[in-house]
matplotlib code that plots the C-alpha trace (Angstrom):
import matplotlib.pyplot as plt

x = [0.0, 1.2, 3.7, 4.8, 8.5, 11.2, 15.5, 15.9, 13.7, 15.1, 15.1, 13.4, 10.2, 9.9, 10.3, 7.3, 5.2, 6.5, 6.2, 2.4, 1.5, 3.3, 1.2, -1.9, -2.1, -0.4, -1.2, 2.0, 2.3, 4.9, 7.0, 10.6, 11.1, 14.2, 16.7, 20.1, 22.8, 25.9, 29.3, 32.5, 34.4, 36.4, 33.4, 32.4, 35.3, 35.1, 31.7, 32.6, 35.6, 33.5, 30.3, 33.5, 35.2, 30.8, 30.9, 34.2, 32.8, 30.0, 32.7, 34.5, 33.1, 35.2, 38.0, 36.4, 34.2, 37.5, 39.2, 36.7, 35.9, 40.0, 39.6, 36.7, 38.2, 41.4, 39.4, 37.2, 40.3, 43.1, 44.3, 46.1, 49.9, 52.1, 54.2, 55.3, 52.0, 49.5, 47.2, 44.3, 45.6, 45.5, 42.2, 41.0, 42.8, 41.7, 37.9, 38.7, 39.7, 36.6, 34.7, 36.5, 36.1, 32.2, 31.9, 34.2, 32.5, 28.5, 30.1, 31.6, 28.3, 26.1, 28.3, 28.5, 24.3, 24.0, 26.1, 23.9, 25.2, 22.3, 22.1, 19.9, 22.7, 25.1, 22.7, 21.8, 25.4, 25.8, 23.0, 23.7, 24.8, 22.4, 21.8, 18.0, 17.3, 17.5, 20.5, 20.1, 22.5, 23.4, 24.0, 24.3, 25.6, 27.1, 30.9, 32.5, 35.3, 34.8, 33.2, 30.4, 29.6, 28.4, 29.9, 28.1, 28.3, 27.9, 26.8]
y = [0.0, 3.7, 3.9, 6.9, 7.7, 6.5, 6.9, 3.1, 2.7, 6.0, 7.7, 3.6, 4.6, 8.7, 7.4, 5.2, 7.8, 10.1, 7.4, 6.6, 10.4, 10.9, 8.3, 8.9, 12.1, 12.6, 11.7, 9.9, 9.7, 7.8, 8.9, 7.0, 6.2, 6.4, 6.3, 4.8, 5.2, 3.0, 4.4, 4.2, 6.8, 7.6, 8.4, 10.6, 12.3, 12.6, 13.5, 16.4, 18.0, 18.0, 19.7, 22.4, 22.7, 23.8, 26.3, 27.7, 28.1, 30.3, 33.0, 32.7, 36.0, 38.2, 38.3, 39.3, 42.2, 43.1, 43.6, 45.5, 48.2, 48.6, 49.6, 51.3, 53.6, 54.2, 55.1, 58.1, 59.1, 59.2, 62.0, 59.4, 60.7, 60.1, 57.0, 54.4, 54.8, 57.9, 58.3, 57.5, 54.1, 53.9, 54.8, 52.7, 49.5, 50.6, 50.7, 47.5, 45.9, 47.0, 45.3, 42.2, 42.2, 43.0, 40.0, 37.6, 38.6, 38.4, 34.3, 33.7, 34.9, 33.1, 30.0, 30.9, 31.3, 27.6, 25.7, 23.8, 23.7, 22.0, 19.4, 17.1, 17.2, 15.8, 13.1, 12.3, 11.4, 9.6, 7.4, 7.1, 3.2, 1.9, -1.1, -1.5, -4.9, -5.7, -6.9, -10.3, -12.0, -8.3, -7.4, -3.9, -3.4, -0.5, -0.6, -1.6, 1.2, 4.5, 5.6, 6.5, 4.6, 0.8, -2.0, -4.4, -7.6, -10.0, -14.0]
z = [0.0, 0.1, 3.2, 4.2, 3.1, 4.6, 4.6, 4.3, 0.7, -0.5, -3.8, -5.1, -3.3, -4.6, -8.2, -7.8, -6.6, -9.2, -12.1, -10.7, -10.6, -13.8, -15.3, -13.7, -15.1, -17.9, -21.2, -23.3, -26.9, -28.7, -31.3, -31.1, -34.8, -35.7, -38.9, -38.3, -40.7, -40.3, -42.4, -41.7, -40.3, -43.8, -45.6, -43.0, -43.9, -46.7, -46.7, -44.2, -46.2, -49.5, -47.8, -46.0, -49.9, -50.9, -47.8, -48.7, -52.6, -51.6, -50.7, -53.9, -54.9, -52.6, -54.5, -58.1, -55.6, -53.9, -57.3, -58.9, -55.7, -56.0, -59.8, -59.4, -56.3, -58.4, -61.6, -59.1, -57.4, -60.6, -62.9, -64.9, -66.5, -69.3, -67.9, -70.8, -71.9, -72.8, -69.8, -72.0, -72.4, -68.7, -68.2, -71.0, -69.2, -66.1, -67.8, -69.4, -66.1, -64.4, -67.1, -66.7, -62.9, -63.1, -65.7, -63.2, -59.8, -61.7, -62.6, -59.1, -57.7, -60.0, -59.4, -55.3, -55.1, -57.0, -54.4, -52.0, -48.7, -46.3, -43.3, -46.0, -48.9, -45.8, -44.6, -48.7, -49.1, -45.9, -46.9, -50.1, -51.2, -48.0, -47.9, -47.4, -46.6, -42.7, -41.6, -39.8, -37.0, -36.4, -32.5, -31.1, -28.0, -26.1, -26.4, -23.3, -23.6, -21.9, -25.1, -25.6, -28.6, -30.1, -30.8, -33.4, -33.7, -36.7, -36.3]

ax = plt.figure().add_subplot(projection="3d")
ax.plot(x, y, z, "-o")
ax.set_aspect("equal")
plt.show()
């Protein structure tokens, strides 16, 4: 029956109560389905510095924007001279250059804004090759080490 608490049951006889109250009040839905994906660690990897190489493309077009705000600054602040050649052919190159750097940082950002970088394209690859059939005479087990991982086991 429901005895009073006592120091000798301890903490055994508070998590009963607290389990019966819990459950005799509470209403408990279940929702524990779960996708496991099993790789080895190389393809993780792998997997990890190719999704880093797509982060560090999206910022590929800094350097054509840093070129072209350089040309552009020196074009507004210049009163080109006669040096080797006529100062209209520097201005001209100068022009030409700022062309050239418009067309280069409108690809790099084109090619920046069509690189997919999301969680799903990381799990896509590490799923990618499953094997979908169950695997029988398979054992999981928690690894015996201190960590924090599985060990599995094949009949």
């Amino acid at each position: 029956m429901n005895e009073p608490f006592s120091p000798d049951r301890g903490i055994s006889q508070l998590t009963g109560l607290a389990d019966n109250l819990i459950l005799q009040e509470s209403t408990v839905y279940v929702n524990v389905r779960q996708e496991v994906i099993m790789v080895t660690l190389d393809k993780v990897h792998l997997c990890l510095n190719k999704h880093l190489s797509r982060i560090n493309q999206k910022t590929i077009w800094h350097a054509p924007l840093a070129v072209l705000v350089t040309i552009v600054v020196t074009l507004i602040t210049t009163t080109f001279q006669d040096f080797v050649l006529s100062a209209a052919t520097w201005r001209a190159t100068f022009i030409i250059s700022a062309a050239l750097s418009i067309a280069w940082l409108c690809r790099s950002a084109w090619a920046a804004s069509r690189i997919s970088t999301s969680m799903e394209d990381i799990v896509s690859e590490l799923k990618a090759n499953e094997i979908t059939e169950p695997l029988t005479g398979v054992g999981i087990t928690r690894s015996p080490s201190n960590h924090s991982g599985f060990v599995v086991e094949y009949e």
